[in-house]
C-alpha positions as CSV (number, residue, x, y, z in Angstrom):
1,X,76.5,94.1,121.7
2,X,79.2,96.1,120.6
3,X,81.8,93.0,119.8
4,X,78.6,91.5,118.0
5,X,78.9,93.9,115.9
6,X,82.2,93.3,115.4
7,X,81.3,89.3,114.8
8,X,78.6,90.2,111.9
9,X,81.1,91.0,109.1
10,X,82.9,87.5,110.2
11,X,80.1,85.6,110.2
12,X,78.9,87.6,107.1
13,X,81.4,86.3,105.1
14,X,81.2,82.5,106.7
15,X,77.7,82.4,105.7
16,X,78.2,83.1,102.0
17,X,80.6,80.3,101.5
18,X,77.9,78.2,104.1
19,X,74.6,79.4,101.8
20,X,76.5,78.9,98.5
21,X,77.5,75.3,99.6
22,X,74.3,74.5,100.9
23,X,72.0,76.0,97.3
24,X,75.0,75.5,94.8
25,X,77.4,72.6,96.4
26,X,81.1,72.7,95.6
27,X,84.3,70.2,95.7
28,X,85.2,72.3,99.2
29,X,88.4,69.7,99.2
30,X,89.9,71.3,96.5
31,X,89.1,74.5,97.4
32,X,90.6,74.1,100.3
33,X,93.4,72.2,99.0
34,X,93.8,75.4,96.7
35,X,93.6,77.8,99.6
36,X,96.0,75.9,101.6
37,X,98.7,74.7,98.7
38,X,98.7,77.4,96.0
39,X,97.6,80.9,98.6
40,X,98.7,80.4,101.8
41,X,102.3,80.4,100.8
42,X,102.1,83.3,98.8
43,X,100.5,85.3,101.8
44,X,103.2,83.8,103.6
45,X,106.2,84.7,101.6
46,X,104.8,88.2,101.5
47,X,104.3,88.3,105.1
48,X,107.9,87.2,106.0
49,X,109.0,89.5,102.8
50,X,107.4,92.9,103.9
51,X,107.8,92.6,107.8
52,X,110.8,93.5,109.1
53,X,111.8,90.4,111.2
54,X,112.6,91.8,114.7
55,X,112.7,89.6,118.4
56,X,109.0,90.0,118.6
57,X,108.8,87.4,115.9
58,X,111.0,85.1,118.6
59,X,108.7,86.1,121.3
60,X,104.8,85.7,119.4
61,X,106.8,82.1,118.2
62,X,107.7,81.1,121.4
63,X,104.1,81.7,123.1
64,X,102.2,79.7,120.4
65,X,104.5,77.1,120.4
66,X,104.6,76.7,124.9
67,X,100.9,77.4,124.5
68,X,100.1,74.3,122.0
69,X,102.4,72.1,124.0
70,X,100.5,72.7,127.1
71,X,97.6,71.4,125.7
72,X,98.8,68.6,124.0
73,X,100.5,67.8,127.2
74,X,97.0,68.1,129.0
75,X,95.4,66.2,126.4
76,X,97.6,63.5,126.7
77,X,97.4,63.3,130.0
78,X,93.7,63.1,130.2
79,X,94.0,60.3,126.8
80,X,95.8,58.2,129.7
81,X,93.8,58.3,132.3
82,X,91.0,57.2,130.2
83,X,92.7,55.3,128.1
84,X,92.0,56.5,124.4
85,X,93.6,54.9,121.9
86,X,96.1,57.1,119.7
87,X,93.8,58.2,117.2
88,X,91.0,59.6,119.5
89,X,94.0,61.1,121.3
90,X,95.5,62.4,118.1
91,X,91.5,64.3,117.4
92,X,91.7,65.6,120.3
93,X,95.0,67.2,120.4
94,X,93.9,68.4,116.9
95,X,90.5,69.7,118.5
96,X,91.7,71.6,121.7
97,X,95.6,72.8,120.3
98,X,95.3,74.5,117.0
99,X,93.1,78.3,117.4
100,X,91.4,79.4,114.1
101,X,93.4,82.7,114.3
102,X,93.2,82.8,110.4
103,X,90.0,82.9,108.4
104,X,88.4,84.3,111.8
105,X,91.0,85.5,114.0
106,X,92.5,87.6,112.0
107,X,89.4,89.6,110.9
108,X,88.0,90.2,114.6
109,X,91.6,91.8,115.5
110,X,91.3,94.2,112.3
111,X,88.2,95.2,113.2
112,X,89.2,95.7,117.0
113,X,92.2,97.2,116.4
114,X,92.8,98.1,113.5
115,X,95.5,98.2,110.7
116,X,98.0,98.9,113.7
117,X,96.6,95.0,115.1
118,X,96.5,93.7,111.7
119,X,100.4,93.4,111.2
120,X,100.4,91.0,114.4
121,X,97.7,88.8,113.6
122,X,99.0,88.3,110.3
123,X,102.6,87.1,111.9
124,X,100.3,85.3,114.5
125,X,99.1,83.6,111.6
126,X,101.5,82.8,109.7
127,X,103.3,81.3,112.6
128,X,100.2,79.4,113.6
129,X,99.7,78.1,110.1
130,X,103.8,77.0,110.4
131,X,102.9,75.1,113.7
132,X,99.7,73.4,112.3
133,X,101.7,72.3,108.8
134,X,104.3,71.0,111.2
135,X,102.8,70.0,114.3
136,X,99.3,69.7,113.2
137,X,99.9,67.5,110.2
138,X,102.6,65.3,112.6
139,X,99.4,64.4,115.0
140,X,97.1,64.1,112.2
141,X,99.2,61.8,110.6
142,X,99.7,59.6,113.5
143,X,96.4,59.4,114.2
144,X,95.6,57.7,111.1
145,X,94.5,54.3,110.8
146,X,96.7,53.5,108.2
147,X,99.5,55.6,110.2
148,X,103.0,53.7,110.1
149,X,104.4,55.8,112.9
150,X,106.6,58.8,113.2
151,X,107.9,58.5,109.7
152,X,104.7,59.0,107.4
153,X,104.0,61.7,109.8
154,X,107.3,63.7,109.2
155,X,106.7,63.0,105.4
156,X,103.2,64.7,105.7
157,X,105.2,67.4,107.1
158,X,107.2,67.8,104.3
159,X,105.0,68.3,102.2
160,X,103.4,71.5,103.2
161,X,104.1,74.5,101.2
162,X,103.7,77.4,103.7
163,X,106.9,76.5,105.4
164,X,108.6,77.2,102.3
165,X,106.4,80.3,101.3
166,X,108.2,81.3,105.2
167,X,111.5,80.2,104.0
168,X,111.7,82.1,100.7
169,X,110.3,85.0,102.3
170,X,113.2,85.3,104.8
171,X,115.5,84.8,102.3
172,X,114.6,87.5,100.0
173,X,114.5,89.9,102.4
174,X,117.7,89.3,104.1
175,X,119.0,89.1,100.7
176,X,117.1,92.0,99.9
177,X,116.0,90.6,96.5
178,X,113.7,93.3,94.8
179,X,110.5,91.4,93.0
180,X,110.0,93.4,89.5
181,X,106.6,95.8,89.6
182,X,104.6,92.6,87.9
183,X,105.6,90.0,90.4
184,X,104.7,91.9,93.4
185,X,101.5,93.2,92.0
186,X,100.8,89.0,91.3
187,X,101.8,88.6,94.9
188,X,100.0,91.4,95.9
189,X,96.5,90.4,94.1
190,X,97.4,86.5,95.7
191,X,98.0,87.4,99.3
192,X,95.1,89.8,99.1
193,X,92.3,87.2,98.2
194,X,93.9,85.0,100.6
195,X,91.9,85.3,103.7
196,X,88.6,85.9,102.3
197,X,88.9,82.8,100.5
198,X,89.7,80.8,103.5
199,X,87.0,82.3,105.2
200,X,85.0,81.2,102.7
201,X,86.1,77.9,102.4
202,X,85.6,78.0,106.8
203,X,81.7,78.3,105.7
204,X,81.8,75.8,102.9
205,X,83.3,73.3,105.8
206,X,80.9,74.2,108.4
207,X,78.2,73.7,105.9
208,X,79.3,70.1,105.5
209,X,79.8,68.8,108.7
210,X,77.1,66.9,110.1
211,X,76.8,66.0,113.9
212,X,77.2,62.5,114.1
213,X,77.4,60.0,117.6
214,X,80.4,61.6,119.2
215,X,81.8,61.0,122.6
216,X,80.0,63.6,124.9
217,X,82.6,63.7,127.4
218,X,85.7,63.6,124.8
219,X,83.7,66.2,123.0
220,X,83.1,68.5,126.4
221,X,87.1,67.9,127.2
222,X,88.0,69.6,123.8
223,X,85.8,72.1,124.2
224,X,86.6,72.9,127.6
225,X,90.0,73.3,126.7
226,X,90.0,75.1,123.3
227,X,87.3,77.9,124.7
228,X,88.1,78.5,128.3
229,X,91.2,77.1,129.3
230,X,93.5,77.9,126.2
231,X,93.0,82.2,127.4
232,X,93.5,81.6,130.8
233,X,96.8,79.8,129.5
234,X,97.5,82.6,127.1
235,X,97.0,85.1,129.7
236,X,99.5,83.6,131.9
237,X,102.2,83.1,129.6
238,X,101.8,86.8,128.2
239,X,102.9,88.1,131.6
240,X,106.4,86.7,131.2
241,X,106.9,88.2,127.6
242,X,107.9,91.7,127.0
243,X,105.8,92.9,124.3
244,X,103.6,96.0,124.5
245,X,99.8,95.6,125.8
246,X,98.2,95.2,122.6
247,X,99.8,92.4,121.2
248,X,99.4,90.8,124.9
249,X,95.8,91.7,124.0
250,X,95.4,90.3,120.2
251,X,98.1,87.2,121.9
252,X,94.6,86.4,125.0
253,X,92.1,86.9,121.7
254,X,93.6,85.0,119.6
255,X,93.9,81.7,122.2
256,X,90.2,81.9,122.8
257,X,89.4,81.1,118.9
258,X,87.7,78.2,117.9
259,X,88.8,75.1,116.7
260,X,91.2,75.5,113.3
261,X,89.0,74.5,110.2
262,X,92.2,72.9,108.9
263,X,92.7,70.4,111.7
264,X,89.2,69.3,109.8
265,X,90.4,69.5,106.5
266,X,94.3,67.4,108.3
267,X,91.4,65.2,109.9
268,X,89.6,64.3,106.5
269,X,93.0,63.6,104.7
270,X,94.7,60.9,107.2
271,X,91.1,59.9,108.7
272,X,92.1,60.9,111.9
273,X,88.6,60.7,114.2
274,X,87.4,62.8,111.5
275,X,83.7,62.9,112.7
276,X,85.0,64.0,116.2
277,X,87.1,66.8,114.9
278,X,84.4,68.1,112.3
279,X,82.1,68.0,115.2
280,X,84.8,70.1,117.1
281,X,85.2,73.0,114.9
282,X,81.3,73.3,114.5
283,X,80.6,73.4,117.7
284,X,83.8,75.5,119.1
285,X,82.7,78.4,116.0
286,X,79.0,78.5,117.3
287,X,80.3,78.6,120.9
288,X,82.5,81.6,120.9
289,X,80.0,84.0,120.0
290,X,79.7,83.7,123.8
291,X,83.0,83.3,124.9
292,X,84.0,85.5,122.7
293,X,82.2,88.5,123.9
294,X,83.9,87.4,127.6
295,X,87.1,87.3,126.7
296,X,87.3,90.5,125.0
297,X,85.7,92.2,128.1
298,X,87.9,91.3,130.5
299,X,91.6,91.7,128.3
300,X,90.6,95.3,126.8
């Protein structure tokens, strides 16, 4: 009951973008496209600007990237033995890989831990939204049916802006390049809105996807893997890292988040078993209300 309480306010602010898409209806592609081109980078620059970059940054980098690896490697394993083609193995991996640790992680650890927790889970996310810009957008794009192999996929890569939002970040601040008082209060105001806009744009997505014909048993795999196995990974891997408790903590939380919303909006741009993934994140959100409430009990 208590971690309910703790969901309401995330799910508060899901449902306003969900009821004002469902009464009002809005071009939620480029919102999104907004969210994730023009104010994710400036939350990101800020992020990498601000924080003092330290070996935890190494260590929280190093356990989403072995953690997303093991499940692509899992799901590619399981694509073989049934014999999916590359693009249902492609919605998979972007189905069970990539945690929503933005637009819904990152408001359950401030309201869990506080300011104190809210430091971490914005690294966590920027790092997470580095991996699904690179990573993400690489399996997205292969997945396509109009794919042409690894090189459109490494082009789609290239064209993400939060991995230069990262990049100019770490430069200023190991240049130590002061922003006058008008930038930073623009950057400020930016960064700010960021994450209630994505959450919004979360409910906006959810509000549109529809639950088509979708492979039960593909759909049970993901699912399987995203909710329960991805912690149990987490947890594993966070005994080998020397970081304090809590981030171990926020590190468990934050693998047993739903399916991305931007592996949906990845999955609507290159058409990559878009049906399958939209199907994914729905499902996966209205799941961990349960698993959720599991989790939480047994890492705190």
């Amino acid at each position: 009951m208590e971690f309910l309480q703790v969901l309401l306010p995330v799910f508060g602010i899901f449902s306003i973008g969900f009821i004002g898409q469902k009464t009002i209806g809005f071009d939620v592609k480029n919102i999104s496209k907004m969210s994730l081109y023009l104010m994710s980078p400036v939350l990101v620059f800020q992020t990498f600007y601000t924080n003092k970059i330290d070996i935890t940054y190494a260590y929280l980098g190093a356990f989403l990237l072995i953690l997303c690896f093991s499940i692509i490697m899992i799901v590619r394993i399981i694509g073989f033995v049934k014999k999916y083609s590359i693009t249902e193995v492609c919605g998979m991996i972007l189905a069970s890989a990539f945690m929503n640790n933005g637009n819904y992680g990152t408001p359950v650890v401030l309201l869990v831990f506080g300011a104190i927790g809210l430091d971490i889970a914005i690294v966590l996310m920027v790092l997470q939204q580095l991996i699904m810009c690179t990573i993400g957008v690489y399996y997205a794009a292969k997945g396509s049916p109009e794919a042409n192999g690894v090189q459109s996929a490494l082009r789609a890569v290239r064209r993400m802006p939060i991995v230069y939002g990262a990049i100019l970040g770490i430069v200023f601040q190991i240049l130590n390049i002061a922003l006058s008082p008008a930038i930073s209060e623009a950057v400020n105001l930016v960064a700010s809105a960021t994450i209630p806009t994505v959450m919004i744009v979360l409910g906006m997505q959810l509000a549109n996807i529809k639950l088509k014909d979708v492979a039960i048993h593909k759909l049970s795999f993901s699912l399987s893997l995203k909710l329960l196995l991805s912690p149990v990974i987490a947890f594993i891997i966070v005994q080998f890292l020397p970081i304090d408790q809590m981030t171990k903590q926020i590190l468990v939380i934050m693998a047993a988040m739903p399916t991305a919303a931007n592996t949906t909006m990845y999955a609507l741009e290159y058409n990559t078993d878009t049906d399958f993934v939209s199907s994914s994140t729905l499902i996966s959100t209205c799941l961990s209300l349960i698993t959720l409430p599991v989790v939480l009990s047994v890492v705190m």
